[in-house]
C-alpha positions in Angstrom: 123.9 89.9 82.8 125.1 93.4 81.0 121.9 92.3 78.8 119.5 92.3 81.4 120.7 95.0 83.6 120.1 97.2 80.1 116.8 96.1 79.7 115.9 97.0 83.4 117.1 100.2 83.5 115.7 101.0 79.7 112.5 99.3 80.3 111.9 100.1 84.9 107.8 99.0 84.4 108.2 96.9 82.3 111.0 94.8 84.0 108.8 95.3 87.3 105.5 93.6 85.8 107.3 91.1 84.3 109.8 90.1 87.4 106.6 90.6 89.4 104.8 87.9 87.2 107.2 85.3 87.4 107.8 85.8 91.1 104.5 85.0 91.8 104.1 82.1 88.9 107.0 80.8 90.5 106.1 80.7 94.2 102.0 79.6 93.2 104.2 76.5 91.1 106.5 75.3 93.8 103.6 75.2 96.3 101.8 73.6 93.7 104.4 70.9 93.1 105.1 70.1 96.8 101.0 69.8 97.6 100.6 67.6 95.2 103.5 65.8 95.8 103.0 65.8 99.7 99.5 65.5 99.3 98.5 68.2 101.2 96.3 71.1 100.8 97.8 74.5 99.0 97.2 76.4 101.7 99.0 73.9 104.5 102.4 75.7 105.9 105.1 73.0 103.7 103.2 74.1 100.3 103.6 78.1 101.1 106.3 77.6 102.7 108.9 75.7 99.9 106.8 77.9 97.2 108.1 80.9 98.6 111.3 79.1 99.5 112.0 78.6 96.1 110.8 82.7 95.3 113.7 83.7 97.7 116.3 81.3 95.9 115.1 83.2 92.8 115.0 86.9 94.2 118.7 86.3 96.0 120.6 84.0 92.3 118.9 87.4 90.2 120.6 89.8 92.3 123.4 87.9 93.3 124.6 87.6 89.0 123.8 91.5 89.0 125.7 92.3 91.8 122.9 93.8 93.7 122.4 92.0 96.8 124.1 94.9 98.9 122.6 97.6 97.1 119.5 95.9 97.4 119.5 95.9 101.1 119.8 92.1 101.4 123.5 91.6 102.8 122.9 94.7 105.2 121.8 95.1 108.7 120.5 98.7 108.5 121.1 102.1 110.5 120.5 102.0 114.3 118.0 106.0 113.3 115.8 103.2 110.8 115.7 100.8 113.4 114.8 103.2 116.3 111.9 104.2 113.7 111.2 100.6 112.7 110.4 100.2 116.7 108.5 103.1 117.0 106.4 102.0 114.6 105.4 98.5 115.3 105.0 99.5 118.9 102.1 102.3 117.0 101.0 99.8 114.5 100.7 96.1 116.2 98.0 97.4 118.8 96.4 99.6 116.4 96.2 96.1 114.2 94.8 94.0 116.7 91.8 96.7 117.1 91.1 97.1 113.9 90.7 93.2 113.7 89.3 92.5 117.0 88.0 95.6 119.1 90.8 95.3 121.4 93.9 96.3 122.1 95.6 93.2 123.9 97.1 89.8 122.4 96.9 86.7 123.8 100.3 85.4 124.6 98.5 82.2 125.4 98.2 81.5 121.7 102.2 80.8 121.6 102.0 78.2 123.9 98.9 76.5 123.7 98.1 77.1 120.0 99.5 73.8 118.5 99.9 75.1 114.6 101.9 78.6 116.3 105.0 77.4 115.0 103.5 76.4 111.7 101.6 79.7 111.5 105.0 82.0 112.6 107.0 79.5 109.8 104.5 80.8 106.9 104.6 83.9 107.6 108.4 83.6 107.7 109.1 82.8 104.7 106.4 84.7 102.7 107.0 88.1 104.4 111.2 87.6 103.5 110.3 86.7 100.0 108.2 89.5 99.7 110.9 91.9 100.8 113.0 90.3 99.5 111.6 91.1 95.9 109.3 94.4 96.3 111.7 96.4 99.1 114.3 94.7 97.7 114.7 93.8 94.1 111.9 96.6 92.7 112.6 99.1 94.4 115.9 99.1 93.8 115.3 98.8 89.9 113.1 101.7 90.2 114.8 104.0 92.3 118.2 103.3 90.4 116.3 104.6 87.0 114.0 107.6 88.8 115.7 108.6 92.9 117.7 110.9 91.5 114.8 113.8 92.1 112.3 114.2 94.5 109.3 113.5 92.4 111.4 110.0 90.7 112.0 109.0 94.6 108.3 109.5 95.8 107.4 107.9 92.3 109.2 104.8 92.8 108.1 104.1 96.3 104.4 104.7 95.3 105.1 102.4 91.9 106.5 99.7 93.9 103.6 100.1 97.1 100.7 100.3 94.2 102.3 96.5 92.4 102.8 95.1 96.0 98.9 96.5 96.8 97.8 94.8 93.6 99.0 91.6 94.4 96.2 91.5 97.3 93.9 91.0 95.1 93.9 87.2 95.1 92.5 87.8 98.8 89.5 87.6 96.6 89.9 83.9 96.9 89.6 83.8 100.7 85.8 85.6 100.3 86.5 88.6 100.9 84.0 91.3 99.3 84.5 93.7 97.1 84.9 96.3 99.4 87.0 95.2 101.7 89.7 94.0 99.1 89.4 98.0 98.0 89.9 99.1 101.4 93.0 96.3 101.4 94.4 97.7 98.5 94.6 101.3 99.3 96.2 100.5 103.0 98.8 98.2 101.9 99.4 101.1 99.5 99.9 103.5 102.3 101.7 101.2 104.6 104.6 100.0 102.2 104.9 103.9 101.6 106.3 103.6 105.5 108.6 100.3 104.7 109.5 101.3 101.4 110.7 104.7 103.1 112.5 102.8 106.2 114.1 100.6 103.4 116.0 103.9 102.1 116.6 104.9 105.0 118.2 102.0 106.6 119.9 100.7 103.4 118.4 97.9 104.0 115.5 95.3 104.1 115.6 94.1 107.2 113.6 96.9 109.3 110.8 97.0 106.6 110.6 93.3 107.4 110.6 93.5 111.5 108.0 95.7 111.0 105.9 93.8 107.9 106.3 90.8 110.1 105.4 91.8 113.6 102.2 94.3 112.3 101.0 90.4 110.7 102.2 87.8 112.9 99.8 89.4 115.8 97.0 88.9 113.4 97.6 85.6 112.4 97.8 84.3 115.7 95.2 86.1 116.9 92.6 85.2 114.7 93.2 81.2 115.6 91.5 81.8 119.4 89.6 85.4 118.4 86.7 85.9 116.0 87.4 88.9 113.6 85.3 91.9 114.1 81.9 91.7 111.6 81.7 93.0 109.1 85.0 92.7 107.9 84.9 96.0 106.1 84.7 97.5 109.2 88.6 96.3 110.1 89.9 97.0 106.8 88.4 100.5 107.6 89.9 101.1 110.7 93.2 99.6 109.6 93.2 102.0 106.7 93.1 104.8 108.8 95.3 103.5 111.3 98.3 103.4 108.4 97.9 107.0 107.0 99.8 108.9 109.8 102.8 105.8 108.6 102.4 106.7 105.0 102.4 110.5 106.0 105.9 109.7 108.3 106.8 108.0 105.0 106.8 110.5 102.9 108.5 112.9 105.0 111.4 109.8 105.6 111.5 110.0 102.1 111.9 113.5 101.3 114.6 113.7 104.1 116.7 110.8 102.6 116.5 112.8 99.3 118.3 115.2 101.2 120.8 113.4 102.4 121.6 111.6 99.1 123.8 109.2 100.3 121.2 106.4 100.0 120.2 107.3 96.7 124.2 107.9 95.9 124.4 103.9 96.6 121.7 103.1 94.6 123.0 104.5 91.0 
């Protein structure tokens, strides 16, 4: 383990793209594996779901043999300021989702009652927004900010390295038919929104209020969208969406600057 934690503080990129790589190969395998072996479509909630599943199990045994899982945010619960400015934010961003998506600013509740796949939908989203905090909030950002947070510039640099690999990883929305334009559009908001977690992840010392709000600004969506036609063209929600997650990004970077300040989170990073 000395070995490896060498190589990820020598090599920060590198170690990122490559971690990043097998995360992904690993989480595409296992669902893989249990569709075929279920014989079920990739796509059904018991093929995401064990596929990331088994990504957690990676994410947590890695940290766990490097000692990380606290500094990592992982065994924490996070400051009552982060949460207070987790909550502030999903009560911003969750409406400002649903109109970006559908024109309006209410959700129907009815959809967790009478929608019969809400549990399955709420169970994928579960476990694929934990492993992915789990591993980008968690895991590389940690990497990153242990090698670059002690300046201003290395702190802002390894939030924005670690939003700009999670953004590219959106890409494969291609597969769902999304154009060209739109996956842009996707790209550069989820850029500017996990500035905001990546910021609250600091500040709490912890995953777990980047999560409530990854989870919560989603959730609404995906339940949404089972009883409510998205808004056409879909460019024009990624739009909106996109504009909706710059004064985030901007609180981000101010989060982030303050937290410099402070140096303690940083200070239990290195």
């Amino acid at each position: 383990m000395k070995n490896l934690e060498s190589f990820l503080t020598k090599h920060p990129v590198l170690s990122v793209i490559i971690l990043t790589i097998s995360w992904f190969i690993l989480a595409m395998l296992s669902a893989g594996i249990t569709s075929s072996l279920l014989n079920q479509e990739f796509g059904d909630t018991a093929p995401v779901f064990l596929g990331h599943i088994s990504a957690i199990i990676f994410i947590v045994l890695l940290l766990w043999k490097l000692d990380w899982l606290k500094a990592a945010g992982i065994t924490r619960s996070g400051t009552y300021q982060a949460w207070l400015l987790t909550l502030i934010g999903i009560i911003y961003f969750v409406p400002a989702s649903l109109y970006s998506f559908f024109g309006s600013l209410s959700f129907n509740f009815s959809n967790l009652v009478n929608l019969p796949l809400a549990g399955n939908v709420i169970l994928r989203n579960l476990a694929i927004y934990i492993s992915e905090e789990m591993f980008f909030r968690g895991a590389v950002l940690l990497i990153l900010v242990r090698v670059w947070g002690n300046t201003e510039k290395g702190l802002l640099g390894s939030v924005t390295v670690m939003s700009l690999v999670f953004a590219l990883m959106h890409v494969v929305q291609a597969f769902s038919g999304l154009s060209g334009t739109s996956i842009l559009l996707l790209v550069f908001e989820v850029i500017v929104i996990s500035t905001w977690w990546g910021a609250l992840v600091l500040k709490a010392k912890s995953i777990w209020p980047a999560f409530a709000a990854h989870f919560m600004g989603n959730i609404v969506i995906a339940l949404q969208a089972n009883s409510v036609s998205v808004i056409e063209p879909h460019v024009h929600a990624y739009t909106r969406l996109l504009l909706f997650s710059i004064p985030l990004g901007i609180g981000g970077i101010w989060l982030l600057l303050l937290t410099f300040k402070s140096q303690s989170t940083i200070n239990d990073l290195t």
